[in-house]
N, CA, C and O atoms as CSV, one atom per row, in Angstrom:
chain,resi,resn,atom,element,x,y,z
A,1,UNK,N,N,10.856,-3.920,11.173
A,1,UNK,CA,C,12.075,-3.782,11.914
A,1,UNK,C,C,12.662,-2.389,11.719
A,1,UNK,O,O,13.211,-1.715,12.591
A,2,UNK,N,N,12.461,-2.058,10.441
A,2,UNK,CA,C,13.138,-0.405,10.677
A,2,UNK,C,C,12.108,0.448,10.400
A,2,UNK,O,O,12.303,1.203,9.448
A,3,UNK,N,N,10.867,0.550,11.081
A,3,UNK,CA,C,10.103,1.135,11.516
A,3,UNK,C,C,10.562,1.244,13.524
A,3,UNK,O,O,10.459,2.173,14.326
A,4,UNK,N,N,10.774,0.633,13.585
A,4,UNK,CA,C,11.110,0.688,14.905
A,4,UNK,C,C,12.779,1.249,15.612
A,4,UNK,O,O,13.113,1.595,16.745
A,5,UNK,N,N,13.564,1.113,14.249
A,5,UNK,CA,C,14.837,1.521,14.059
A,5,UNK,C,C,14.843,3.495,13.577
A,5,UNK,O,O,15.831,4.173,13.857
A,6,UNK,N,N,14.175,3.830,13.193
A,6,UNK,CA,C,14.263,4.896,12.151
A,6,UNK,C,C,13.355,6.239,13.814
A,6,UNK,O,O,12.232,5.975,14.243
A,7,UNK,N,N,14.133,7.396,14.339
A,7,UNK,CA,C,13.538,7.885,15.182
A,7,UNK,C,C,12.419,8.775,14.926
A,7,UNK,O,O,11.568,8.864,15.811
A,8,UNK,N,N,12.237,9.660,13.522
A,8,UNK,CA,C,11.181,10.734,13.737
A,8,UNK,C,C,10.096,9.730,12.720
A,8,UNK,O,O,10.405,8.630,12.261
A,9,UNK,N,N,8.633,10.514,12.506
A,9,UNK,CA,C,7.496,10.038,11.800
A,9,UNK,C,C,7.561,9.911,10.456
A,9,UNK,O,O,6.863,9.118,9.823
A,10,UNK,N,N,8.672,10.933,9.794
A,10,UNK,CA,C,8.668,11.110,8.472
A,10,UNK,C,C,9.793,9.195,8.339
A,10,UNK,O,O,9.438,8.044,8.084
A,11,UNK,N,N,10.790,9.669,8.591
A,11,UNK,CA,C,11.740,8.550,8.337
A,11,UNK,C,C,10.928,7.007,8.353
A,11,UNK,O,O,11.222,6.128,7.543
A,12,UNK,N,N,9.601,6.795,9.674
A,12,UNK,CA,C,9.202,6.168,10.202
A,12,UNK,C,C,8.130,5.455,8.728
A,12,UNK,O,O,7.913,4.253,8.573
A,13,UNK,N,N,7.743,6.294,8.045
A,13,UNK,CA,C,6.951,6.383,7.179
A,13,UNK,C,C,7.101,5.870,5.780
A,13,UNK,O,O,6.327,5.257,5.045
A,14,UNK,N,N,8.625,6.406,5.595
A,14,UNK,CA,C,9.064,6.159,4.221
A,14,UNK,C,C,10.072,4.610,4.841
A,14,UNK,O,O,10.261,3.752,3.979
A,15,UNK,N,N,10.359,4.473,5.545
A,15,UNK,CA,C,10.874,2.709,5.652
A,15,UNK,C,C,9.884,1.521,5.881
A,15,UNK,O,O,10.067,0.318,6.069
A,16,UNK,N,N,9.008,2.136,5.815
A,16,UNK,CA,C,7.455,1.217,5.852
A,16,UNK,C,C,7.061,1.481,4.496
A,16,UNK,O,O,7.606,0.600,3.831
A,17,UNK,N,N,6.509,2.108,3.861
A,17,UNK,CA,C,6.294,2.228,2.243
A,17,UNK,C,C,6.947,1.325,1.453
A,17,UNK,O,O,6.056,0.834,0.760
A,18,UNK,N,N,7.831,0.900,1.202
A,18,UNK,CA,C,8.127,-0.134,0.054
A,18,UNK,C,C,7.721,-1.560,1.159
A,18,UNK,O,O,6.767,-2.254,0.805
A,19,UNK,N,N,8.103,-1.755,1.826
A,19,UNK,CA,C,7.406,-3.129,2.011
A,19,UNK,C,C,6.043,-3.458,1.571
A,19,UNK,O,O,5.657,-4.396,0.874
A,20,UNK,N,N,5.208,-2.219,2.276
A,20,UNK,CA,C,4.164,-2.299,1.988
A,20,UNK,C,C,3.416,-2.513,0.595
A,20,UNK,O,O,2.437,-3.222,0.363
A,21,UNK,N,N,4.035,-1.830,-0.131
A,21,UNK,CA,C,3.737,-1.471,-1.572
A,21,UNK,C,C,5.017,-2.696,-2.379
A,21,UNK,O,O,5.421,-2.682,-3.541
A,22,UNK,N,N,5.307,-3.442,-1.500
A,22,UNK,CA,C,6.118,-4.913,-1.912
A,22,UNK,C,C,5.129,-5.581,-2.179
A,22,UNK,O,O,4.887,-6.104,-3.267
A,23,UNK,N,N,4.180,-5.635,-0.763
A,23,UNK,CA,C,3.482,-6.561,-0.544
A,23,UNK,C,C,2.068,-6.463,-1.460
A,23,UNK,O,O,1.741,-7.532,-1.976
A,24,UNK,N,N,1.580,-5.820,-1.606
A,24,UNK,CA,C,0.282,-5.023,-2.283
A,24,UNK,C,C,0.803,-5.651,-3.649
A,24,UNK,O,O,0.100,-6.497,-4.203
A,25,UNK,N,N,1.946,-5.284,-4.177
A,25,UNK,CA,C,2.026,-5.589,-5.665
A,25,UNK,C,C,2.282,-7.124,-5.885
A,25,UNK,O,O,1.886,-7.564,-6.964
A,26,UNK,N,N,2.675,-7.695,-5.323
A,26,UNK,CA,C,2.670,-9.306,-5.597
A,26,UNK,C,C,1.661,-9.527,-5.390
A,26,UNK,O,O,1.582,-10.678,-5.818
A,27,UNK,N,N,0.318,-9.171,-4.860
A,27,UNK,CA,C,-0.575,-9.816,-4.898
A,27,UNK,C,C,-0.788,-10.633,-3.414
A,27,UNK,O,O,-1.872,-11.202,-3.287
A,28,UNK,N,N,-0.089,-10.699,-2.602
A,28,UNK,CA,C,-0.003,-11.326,-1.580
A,28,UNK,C,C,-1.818,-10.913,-0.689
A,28,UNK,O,O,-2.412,-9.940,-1.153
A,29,UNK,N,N,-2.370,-11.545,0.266
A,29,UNK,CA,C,-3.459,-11.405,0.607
A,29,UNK,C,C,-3.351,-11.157,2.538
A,29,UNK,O,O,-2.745,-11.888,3.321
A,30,UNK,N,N,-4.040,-10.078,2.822
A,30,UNK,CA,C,-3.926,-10.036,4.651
A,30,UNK,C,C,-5.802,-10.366,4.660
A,30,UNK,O,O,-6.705,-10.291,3.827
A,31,UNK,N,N,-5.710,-10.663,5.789
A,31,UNK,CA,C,-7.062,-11.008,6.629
A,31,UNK,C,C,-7.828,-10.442,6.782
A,31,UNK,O,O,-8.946,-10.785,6.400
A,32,UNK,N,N,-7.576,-9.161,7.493
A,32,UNK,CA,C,-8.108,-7.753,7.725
A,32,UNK,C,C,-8.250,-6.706,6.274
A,32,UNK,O,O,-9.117,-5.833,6.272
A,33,UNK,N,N,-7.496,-6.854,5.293
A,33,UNK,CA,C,-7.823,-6.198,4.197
A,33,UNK,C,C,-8.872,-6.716,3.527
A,33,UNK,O,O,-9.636,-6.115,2.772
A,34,UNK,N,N,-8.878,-7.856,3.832
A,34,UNK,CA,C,-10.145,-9.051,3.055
A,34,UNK,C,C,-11.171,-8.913,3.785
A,34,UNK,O,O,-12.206,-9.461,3.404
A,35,UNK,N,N,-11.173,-8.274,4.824
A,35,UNK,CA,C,-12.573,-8.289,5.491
A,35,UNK,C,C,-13.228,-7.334,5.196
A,35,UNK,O,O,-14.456,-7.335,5.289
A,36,UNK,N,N,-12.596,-6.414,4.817
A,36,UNK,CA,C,-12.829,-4.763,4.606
A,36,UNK,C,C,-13.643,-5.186,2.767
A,36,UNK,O,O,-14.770,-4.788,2.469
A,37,UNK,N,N,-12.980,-5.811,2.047
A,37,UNK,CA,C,-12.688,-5.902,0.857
A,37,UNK,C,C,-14.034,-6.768,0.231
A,37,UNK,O,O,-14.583,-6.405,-0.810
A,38,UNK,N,N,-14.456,-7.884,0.963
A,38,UNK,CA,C,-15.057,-8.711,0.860
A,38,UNK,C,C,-16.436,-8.093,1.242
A,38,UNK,O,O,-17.101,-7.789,0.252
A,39,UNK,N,N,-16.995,-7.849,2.389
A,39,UNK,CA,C,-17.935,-7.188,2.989
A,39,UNK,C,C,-18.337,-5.973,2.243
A,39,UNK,O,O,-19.538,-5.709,2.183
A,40,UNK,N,N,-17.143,-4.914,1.451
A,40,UNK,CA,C,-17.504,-4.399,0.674
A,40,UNK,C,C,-18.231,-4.517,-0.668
A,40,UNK,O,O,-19.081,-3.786,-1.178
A,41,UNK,N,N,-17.487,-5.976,-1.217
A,41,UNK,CA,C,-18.588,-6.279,-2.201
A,41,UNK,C,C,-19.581,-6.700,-2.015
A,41,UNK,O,O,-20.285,-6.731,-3.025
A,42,UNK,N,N,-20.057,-7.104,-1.059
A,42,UNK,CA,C,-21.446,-7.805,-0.334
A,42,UNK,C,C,-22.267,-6.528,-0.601
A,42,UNK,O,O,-23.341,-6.628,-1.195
A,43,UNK,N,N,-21.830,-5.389,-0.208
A,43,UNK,CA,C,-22.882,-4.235,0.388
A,43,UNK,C,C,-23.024,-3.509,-1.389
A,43,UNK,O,O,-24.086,-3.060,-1.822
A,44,UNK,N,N,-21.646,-3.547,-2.238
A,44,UNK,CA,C,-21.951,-3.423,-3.275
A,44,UNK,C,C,-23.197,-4.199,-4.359
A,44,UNK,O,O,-23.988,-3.828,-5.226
A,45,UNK,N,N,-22.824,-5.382,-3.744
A,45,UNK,CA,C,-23.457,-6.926,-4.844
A,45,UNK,C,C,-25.229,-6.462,-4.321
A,45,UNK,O,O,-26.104,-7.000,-5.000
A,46,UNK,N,N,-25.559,-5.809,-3.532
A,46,UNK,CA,C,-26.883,-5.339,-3.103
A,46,UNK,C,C,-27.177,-4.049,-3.754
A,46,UNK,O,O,-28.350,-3.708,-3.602
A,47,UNK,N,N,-26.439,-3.226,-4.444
A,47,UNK,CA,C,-26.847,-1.905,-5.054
A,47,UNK,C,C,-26.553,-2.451,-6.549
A,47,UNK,O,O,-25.562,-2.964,-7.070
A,48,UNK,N,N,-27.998,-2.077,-7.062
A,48,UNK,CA,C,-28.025,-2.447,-8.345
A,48,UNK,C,C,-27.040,-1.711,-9.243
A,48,UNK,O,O,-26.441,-2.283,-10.154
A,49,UNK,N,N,-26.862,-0.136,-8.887
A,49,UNK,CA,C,-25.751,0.485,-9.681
A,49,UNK,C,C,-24.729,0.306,-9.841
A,49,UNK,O,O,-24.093,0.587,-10.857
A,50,UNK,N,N,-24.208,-0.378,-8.542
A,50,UNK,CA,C,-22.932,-0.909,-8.841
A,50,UNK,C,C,-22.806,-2.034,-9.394
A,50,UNK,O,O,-21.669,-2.192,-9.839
A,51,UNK,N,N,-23.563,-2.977,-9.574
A,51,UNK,CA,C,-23.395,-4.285,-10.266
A,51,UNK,C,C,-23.607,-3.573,-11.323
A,51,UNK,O,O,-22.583,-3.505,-12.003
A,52,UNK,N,N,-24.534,-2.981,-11.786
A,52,UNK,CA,C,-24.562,-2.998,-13.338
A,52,UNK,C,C,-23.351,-1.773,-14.056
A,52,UNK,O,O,-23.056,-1.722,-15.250
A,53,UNK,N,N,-22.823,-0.909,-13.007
A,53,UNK,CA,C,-20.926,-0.137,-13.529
A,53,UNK,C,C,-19.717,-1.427,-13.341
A,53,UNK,O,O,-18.494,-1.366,-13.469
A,54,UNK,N,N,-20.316,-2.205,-13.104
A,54,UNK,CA,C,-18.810,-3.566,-12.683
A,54,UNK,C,C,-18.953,-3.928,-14.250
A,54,UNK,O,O,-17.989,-3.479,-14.871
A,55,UNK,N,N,-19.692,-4.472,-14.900
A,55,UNK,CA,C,-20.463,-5.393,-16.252
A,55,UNK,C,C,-20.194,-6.223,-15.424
A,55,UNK,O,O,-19.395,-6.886,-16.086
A,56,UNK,N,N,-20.257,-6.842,-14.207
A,56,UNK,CA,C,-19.969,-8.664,-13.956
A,56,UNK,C,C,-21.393,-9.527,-13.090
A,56,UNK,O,O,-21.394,-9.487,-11.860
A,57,UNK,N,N,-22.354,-10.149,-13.707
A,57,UNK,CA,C,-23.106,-10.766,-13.180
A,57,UNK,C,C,-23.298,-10.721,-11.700
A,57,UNK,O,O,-22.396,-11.034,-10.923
A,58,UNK,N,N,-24.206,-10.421,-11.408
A,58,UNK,CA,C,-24.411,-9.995,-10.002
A,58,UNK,C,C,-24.087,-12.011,-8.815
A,58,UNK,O,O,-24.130,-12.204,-7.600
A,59,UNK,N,N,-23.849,-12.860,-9.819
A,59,UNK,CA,C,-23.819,-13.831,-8.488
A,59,UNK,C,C,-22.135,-14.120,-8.926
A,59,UNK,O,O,-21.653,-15.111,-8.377
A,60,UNK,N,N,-21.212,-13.345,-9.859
A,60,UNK,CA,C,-19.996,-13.573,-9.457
A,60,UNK,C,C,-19.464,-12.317,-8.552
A,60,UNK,O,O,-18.275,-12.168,-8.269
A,61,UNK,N,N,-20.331,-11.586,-8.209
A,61,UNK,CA,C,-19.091,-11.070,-7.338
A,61,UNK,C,C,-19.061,-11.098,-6.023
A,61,UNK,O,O,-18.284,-10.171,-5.797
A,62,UNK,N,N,-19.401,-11.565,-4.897
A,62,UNK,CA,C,-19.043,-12.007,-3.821
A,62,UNK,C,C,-20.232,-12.683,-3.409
A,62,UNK,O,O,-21.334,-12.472,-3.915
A,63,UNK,N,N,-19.965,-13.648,-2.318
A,63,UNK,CA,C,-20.899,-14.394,-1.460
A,63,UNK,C,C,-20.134,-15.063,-0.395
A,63,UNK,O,O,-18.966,-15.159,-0.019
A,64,UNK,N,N,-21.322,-15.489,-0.070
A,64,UNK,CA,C,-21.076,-15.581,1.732
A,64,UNK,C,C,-19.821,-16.877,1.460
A,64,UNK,O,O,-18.788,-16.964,2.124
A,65,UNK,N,N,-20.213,-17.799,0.345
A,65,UNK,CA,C,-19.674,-18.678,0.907
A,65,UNK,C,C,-17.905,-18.344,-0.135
A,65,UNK,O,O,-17.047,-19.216,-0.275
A,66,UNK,N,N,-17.832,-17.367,-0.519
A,66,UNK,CA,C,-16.449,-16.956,-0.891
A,66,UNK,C,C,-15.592,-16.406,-0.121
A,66,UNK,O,O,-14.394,-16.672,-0.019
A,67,UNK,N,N,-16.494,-15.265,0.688
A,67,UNK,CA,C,-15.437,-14.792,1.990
A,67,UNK,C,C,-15.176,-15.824,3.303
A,67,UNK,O,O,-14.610,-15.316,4.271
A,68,UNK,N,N,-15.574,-17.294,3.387
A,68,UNK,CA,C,-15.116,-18.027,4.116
A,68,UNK,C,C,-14.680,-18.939,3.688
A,68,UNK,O,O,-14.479,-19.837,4.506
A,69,UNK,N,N,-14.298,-19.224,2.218
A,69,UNK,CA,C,-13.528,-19.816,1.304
A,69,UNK,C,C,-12.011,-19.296,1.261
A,69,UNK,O,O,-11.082,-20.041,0.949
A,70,UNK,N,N,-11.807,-17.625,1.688
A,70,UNK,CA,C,-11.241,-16.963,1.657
A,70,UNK,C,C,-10.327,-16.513,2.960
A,70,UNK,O,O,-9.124,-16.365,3.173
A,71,UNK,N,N,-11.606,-16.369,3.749
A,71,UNK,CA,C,-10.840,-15.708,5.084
A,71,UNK,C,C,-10.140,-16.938,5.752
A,71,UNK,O,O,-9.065,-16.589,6.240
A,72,UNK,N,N,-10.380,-18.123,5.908
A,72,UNK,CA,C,-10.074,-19.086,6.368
A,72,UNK,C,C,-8.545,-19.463,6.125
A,72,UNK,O,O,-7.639,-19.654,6.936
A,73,UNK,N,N,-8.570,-19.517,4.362
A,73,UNK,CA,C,-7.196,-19.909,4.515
A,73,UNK,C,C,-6.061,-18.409,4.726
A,73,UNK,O,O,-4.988,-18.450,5.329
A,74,UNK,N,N,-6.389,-17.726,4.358
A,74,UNK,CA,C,-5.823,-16.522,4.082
A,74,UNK,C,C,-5.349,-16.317,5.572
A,74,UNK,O,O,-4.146,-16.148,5.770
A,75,UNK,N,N,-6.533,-16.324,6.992
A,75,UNK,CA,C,-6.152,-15.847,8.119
A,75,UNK,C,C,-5.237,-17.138,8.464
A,75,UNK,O,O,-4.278,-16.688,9.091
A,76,UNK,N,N,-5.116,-18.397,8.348
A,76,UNK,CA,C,-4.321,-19.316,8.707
A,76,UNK,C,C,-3.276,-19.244,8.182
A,76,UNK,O,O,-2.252,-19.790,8.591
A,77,UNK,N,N,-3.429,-18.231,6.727
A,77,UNK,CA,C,-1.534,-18.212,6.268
A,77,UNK,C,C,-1.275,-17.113,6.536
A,77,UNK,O,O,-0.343,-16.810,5.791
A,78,UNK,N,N,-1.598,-16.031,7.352
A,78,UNK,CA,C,-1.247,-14.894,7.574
A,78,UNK,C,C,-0.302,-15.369,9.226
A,78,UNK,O,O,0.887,-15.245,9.518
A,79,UNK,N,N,-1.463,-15.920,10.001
A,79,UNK,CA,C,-0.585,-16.837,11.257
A,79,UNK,C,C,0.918,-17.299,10.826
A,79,UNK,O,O,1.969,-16.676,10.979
A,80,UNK,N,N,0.747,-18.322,10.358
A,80,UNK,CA,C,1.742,-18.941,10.280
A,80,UNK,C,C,2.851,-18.360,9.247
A,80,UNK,O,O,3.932,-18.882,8.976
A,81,UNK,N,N,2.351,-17.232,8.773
A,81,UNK,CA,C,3.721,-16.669,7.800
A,81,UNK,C,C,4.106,-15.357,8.716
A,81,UNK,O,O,5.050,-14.655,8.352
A,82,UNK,N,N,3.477,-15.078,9.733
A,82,UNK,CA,C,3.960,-13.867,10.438
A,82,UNK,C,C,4.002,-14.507,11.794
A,82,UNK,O,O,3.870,-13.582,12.595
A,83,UNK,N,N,4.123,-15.644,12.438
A,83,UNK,CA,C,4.791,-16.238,13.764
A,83,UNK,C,C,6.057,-16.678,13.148
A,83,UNK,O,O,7.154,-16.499,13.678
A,84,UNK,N,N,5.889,-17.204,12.118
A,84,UNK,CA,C,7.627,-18.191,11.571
A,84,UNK,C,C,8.272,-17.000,10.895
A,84,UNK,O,O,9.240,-16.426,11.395
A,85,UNK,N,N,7.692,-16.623,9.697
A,85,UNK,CA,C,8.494,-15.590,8.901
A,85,UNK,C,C,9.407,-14.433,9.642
A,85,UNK,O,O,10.604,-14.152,9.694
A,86,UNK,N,N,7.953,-13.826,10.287
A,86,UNK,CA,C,8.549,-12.424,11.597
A,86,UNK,C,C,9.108,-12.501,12.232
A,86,UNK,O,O,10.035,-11.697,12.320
A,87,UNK,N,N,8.958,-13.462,13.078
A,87,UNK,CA,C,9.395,-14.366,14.302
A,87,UNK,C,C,10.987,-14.451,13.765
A,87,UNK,O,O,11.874,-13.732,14.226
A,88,UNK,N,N,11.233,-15.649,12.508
A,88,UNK,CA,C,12.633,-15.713,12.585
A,88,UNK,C,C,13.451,-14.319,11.770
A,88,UNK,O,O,14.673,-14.333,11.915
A,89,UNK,N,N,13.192,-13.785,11.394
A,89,UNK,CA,C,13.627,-12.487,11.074
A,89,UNK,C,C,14.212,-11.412,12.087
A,89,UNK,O,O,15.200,-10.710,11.875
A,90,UNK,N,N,13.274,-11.415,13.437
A,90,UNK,CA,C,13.483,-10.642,14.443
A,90,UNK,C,C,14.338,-11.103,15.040
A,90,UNK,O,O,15.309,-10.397,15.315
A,91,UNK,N,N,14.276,-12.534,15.477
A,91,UNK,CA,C,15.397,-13.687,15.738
A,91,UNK,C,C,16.685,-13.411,15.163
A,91,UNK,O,O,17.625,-13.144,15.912
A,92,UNK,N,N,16.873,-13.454,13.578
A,92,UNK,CA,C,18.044,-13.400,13.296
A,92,UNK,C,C,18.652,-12.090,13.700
A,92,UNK,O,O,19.738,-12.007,14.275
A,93,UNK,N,N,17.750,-10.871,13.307
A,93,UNK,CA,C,18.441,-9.435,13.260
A,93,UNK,C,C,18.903,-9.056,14.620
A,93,UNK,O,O,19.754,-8.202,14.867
A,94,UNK,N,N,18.218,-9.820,15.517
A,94,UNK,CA,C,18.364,-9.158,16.916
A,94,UNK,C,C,18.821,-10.158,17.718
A,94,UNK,O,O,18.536,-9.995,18.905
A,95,UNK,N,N,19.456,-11.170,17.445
A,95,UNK,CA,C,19.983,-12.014,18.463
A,95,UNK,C,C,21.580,-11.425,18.822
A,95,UNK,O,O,22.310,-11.095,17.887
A,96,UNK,N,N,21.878,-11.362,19.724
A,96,UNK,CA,C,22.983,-10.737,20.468
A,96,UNK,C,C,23.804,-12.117,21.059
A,96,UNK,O,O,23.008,-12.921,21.544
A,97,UNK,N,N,24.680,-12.386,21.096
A,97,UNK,CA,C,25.547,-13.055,21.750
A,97,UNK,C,C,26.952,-12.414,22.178
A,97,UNK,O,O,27.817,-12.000,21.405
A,98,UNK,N,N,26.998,-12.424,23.848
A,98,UNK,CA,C,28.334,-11.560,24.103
A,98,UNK,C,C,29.034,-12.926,25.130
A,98,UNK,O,O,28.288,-13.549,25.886
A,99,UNK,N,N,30.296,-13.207,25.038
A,99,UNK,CA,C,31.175,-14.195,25.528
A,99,UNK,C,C,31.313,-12.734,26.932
A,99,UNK,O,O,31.099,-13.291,28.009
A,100,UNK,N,N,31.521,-11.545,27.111
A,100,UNK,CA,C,31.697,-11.348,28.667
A,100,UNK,C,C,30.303,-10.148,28.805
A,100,UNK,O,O,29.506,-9.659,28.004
A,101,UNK,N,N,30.452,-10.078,29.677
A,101,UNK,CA,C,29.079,-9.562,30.573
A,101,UNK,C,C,29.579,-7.725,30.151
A,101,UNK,O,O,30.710,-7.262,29.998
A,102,UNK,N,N,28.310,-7.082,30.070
A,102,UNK,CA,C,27.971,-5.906,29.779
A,102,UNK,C,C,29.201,-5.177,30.906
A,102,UNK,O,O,29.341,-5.732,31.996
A,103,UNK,N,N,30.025,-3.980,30.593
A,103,UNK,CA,C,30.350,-3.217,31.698
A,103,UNK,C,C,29.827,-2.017,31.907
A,103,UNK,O,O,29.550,-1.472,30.839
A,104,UNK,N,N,29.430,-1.009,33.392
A,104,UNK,CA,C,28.767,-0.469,33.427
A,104,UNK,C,C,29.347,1.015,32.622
A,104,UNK,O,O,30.557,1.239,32.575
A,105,UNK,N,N,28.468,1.844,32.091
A,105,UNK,CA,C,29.254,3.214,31.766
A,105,UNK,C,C,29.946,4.065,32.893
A,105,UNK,O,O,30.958,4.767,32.910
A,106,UNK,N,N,28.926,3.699,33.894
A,106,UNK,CA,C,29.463,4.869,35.286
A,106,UNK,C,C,30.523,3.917,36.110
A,106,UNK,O,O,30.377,2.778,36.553
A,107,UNK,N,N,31.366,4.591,36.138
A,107,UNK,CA,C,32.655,3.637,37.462
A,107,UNK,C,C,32.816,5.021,38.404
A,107,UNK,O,O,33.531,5.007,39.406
């Protein structure tokens, strides 16, 4: 919301940064970061160098059937926490109610 409020790129930038870095630090999970994230360890879990700089057994760190253990619920709570959550947020901040009708500037 005040990404869309805030007019030049810089301002635009720094009112997006703490949410973001809200969200990142709780731990919270997006869909699209997990796809990136997940697929990455796949391509890792296939190079022996990197399994053996992790120290972690090459069958705990990703598989097929974790990133759809994963993406599944994650993309279904990303839906429904950004149609209701966003949704009523934008709702509240921006609902307008006027008892008389707009008058024009020019007479």
């Amino acid at each position: 919301m005040g990404a869309f409020a805030a007019k030049d790129i810089i301002s635009k930038i720094v009112i997006i940064w703490f949410p973001i870095m809200t969200f990142v630090t709780c731990g919270f999970e997006h869909s699209v970061a997990n796809m990136y994230f997940l697929t990455a360890g796949l391509f890792a879990k296939s190079n022996a160098s990197f399994v053996a700089a992790s120290g972690i057994s090459q069958d705990k760190i990703v598989s097929a059937a974790g990133i759809v253990h994963n993406l599944i619920p994650v993309t279904l709570g990303n839906i429904v926490g950004g149609s209701i959550f966003v949704g009523l947020a934008y709702f509240v901040v921006y609902k307008y109610k006027s008892s008389k009708p707009k008058e024009s500037v020019y007479k």
